[in-house]
C-alpha positions in Angstrom: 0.0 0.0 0.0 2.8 2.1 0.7 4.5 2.0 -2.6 0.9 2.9 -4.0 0.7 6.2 -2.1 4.3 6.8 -3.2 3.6 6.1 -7.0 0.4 8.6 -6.7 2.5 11.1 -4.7 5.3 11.1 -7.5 2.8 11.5 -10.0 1.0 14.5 -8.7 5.1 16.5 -7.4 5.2 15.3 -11.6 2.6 17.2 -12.8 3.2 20.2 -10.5 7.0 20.7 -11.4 5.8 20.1 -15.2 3.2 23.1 -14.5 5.5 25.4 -13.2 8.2 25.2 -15.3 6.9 24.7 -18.4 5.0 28.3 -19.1 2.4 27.5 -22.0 -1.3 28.4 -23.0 -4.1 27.3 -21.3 -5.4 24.8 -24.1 -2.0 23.6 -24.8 -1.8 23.0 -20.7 -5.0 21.5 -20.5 -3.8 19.0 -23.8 -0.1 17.9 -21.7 -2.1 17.6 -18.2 -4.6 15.5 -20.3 -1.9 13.3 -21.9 0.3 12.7 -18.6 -2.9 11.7 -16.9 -3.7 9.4 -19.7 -0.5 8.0 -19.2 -0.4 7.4 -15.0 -3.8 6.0 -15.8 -2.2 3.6 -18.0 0.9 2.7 -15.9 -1.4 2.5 -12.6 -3.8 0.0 -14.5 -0.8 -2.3 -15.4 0.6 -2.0 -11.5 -3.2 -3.2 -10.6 -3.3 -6.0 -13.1 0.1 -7.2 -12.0 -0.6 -6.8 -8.6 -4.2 -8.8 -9.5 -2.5 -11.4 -11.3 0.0 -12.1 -8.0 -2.6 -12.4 -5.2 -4.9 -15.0 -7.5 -1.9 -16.9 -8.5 -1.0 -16.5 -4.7 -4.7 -17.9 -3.8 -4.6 -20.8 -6.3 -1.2 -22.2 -4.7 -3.1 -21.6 -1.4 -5.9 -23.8 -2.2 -4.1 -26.0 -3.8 -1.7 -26.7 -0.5 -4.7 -26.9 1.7 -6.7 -29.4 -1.2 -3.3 -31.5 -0.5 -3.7 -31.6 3.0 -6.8 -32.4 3.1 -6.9 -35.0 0.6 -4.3 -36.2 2.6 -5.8 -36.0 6.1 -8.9 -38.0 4.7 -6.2 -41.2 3.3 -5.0 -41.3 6.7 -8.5 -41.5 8.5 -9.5 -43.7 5.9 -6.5 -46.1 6.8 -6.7 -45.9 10.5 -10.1 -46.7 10.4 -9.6 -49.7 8.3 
């Protein structure tokens, strides 16, 4: 979560250095803010997919392990009560 605020922080110190050194029309500013939001968007929708993609490949291992166990729990019972 940390590295989340981070990201978001450095994108917004981004735009506000980009604003204040970079003297240019209103439209034209509007067009660049427009783009560079376009663009975090992008990147922070790829960090969430990634992210996505790691916890469910994280959950399927889980249940996997925990399918093992219990499979194997239930052949033990099974044999002790035989």
């Amino acid at each position: 979560m940390g590295n989340l605020f981070s990201f978001l922080a450095g994108i917004l110190v981004g735009v506000a250095v980009g604003l204040l050194y970079a003297p240019m029309s209103g439209e034209e500013l509007r067009a660049e803010i427009k783009a560079e939001a376009e663009t975090e968007l992008r990147k922070a929708e790829a960090e969430w997919n990634r992210r996505l993609k790691e916890v469910n490949e994280t959950l399927e291992a889980t249940r996997s392990e925990i399918k093992a166990y219990i499979d194997k729990e239930q052949e033990t019972a099974e044999e002790e009560s035989e």
